[in-house]
N, C-alpha and C positions, 0 to 999 in steps of 0.2 A: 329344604323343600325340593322336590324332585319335578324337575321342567320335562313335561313330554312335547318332542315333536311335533305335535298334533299340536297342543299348544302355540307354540313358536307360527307352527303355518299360520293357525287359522288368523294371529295378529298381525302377521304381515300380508296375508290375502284380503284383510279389515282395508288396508290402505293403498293394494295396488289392483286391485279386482277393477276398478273403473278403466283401467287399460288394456281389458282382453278384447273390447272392439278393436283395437291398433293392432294387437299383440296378431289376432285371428285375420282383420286384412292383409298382413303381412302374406301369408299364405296365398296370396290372390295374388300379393306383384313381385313376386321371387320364386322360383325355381327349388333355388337353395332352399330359402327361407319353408317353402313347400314342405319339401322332402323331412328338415329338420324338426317342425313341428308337427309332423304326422310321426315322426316315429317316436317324439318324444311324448306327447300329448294322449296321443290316437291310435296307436297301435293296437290292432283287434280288437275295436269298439264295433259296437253295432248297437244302434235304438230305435226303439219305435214310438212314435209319435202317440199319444190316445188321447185322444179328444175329451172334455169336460161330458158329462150326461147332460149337461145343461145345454150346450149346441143342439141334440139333437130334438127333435119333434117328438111330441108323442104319438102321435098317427104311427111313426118310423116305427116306434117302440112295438107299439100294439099288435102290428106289421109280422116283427121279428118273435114274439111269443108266441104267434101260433102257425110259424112256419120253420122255426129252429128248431136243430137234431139233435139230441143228444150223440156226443162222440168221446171215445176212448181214447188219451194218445199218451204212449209211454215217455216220459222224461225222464232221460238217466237214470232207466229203469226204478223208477223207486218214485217218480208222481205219475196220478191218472190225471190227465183231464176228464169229467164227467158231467159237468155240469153243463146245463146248457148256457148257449152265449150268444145274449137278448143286444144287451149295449156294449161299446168299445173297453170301458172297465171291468166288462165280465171278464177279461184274458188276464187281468193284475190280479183279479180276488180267486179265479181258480188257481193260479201259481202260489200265491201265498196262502189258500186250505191246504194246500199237500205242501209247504213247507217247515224248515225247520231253522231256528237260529236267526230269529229275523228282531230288528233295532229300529229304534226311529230315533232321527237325529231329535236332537231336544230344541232347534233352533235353523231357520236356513239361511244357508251360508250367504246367498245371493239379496236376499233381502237384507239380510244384517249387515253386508257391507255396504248395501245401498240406503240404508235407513231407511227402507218401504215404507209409508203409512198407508198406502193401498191396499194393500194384502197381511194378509197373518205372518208377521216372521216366527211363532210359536210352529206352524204347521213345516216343519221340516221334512226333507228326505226317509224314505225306508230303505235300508241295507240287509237282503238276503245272503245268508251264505256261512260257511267257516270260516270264513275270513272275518266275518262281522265279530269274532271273538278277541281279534285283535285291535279292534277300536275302543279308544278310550270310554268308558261309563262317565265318565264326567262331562260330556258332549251329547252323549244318546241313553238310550233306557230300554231293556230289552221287553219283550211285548208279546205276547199272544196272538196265535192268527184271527182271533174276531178284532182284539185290539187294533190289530193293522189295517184290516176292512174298514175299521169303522176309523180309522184315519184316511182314506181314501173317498169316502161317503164327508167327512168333512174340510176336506180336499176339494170335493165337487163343490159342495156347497158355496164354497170361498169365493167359483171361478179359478180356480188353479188348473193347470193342464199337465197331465204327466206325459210324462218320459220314464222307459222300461230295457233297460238292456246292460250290457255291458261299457262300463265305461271309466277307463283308464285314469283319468283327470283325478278320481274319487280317490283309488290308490296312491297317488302321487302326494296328495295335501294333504290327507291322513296316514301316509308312510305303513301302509299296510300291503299285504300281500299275500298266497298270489291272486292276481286280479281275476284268472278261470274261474276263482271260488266267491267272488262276490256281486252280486245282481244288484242293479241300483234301480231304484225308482225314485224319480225326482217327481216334486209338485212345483211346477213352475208359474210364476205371473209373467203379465207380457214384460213389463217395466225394467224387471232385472236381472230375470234368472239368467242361466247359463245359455240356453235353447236359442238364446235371442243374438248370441256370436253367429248362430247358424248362415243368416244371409251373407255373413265377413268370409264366410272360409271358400277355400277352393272348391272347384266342382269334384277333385278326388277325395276330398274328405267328406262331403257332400252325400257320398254315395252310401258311407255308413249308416247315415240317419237315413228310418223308413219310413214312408206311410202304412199305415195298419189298410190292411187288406178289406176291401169293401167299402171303404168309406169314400165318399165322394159330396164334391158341394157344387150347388146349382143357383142360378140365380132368377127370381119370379121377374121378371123386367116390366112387369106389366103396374105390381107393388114398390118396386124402384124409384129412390126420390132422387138419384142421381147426388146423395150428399159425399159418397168416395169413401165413409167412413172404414168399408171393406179395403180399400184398397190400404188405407193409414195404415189399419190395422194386419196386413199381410207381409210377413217376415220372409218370406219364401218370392215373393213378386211375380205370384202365379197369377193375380187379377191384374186387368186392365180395363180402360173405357174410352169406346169409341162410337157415340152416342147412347152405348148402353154397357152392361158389364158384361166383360168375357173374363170365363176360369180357364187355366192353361193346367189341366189336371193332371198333363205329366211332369209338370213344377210345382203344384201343389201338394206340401206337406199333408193335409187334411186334421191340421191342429185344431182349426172351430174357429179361431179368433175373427174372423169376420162374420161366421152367424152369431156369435155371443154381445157384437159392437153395432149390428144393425137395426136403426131403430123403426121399421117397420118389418121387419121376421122376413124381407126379400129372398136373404139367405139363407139358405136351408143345405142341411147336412145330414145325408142321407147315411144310412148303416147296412150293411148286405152281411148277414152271416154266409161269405161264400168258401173259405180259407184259413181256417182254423188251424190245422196241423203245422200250416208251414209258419204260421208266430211260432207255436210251442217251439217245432223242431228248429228254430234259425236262431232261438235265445236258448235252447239246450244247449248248441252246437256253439257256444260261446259263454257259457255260465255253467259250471256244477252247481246247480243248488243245494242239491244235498248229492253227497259221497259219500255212502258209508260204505 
């Protein structure tokens, strides 16, 4: 029987995965320790945060349909953007209409090591790219771009929150390569995914992870029961309270998880189509999706 790599990782990432909060604070009080895990980890990563559909209001929505433009923007020459973009997951489903070669893992890794019963461990990651050619079929199943849409749409449904870009970590456990050629979108829970190291790591690895452009969260204080459950739920430690809630929205990821956890709607998560080109061109400028 023929053992692959991928194999081998993903069982021993089964049993040591609960240690990347240490592994990632590490980065915070060494120097060293810094330098070693950005280059080994993190070298030419870059992500963008997207927010669940379900954080935002429909008012936002209704908002952005009848003031959003249709725009044109070349991606390694060979995708258009054209479609318009209403909510933060419009930027995932225009990338993957004009893709090509694109996989869904069969299982997520982050749940599966944690034994979620929260969340769907069935709804796995999507890997864009030529490299996705090099990932074992025994792990993932290759897919159609409505297929992948519509694992994104049940993605939201979940409460999952994505992540879009480049990111090294995926290459390393599934021993594929090169990482220019493979785009990752992860559907993450709060509970265990990977996104949730984020707070553990330095301010220079930090810098890779984005906020999607436009989004912004606000707090009604007037609707405010002062229960904090925004603040539980803020990975980034951009909320505070000082007799009422303040955002610190140049620390704020803009992942949603505090409008999604609040139980009178206080939190609101607003959406601005103001910035489109520079998502496409800053996940070009770090992903070939397709290369032909």
């Amino acid at each position: 029987m023929k053992i692959r790599l991928i194999d081998v990782n993903i069982f021993i990432v089964k049993y040591i995965f609960r240690f990347r909060f240490k592994v990632a604070s590490l980065s915070r009080k060494s120097k060293i320790m810094n330098k070693i895990i950005s280059k080994i980890v993190f070298e030419g990563d870059g992500t963008y945060f997207v927010p669940n559909d379900k954080s935002i209001s429909e008012e936002n929505i209704e908002v952005n349909k009848s003031v959003t433009r249709t725009s044109t923007v070349e991606i390694n020459k060979n995708i258009q953007i054209v479609d318009k973009v209403v909510i933060p997951t419009d930027f995932i489903k225009n990338i993957i209409k004009q893709s090509e070669d694109i996989v869904i893992m069969n299982k997520c890794l982050c749940r599966r090591s944690e034994n979620c019963t929260d969340y769907p461990v069935d709804l796995g990651c999507i890997f864009i790219g030529k490299t996705t050619k090099k990932i074992s079929r025994k792990h993932c199943r290759e897919v159609s771009r409505s297929e992948a849409i519509d694992h994104i749409d049940k993605c939201d449904e979940a409460g999952l929150i994505h992540i879009i870009g480049r990111n090294k970590m995926d290459t390393l456990w599934m021993n594929v390569r090169p990482g220019d050629e493979l785009l990752t979108i992860c559907n993450c829970c709060p509970c265990c995914c990977l996104w949730r190291v984020y707070p553990n790591l330095s301010d220079s690895i930090q810098k890779d992870f984005y906020k999607l452009p436009g989004v912004s969260i606000s707090c009604d204080n007037q609707t405010c029961i002062s229960c904090k459950k925004c603040i539980e739920n803020c990975y980034a430690n951009a909320i505070t309270y000082d007799d009422k809630i303040s955002i610190d929205e140049d620390i704020c990821i803009g992942c949603g998880q505090c409008t999604l956890n609040c139980p009178t709607n206080a939190m609101k998560l607003d959406y601005e189509n103001v910035d489109v080109e520079s998502v496409f061109n800053k996940i070009d400028s770090l992903v070939k999706i397709n290369n032909k």
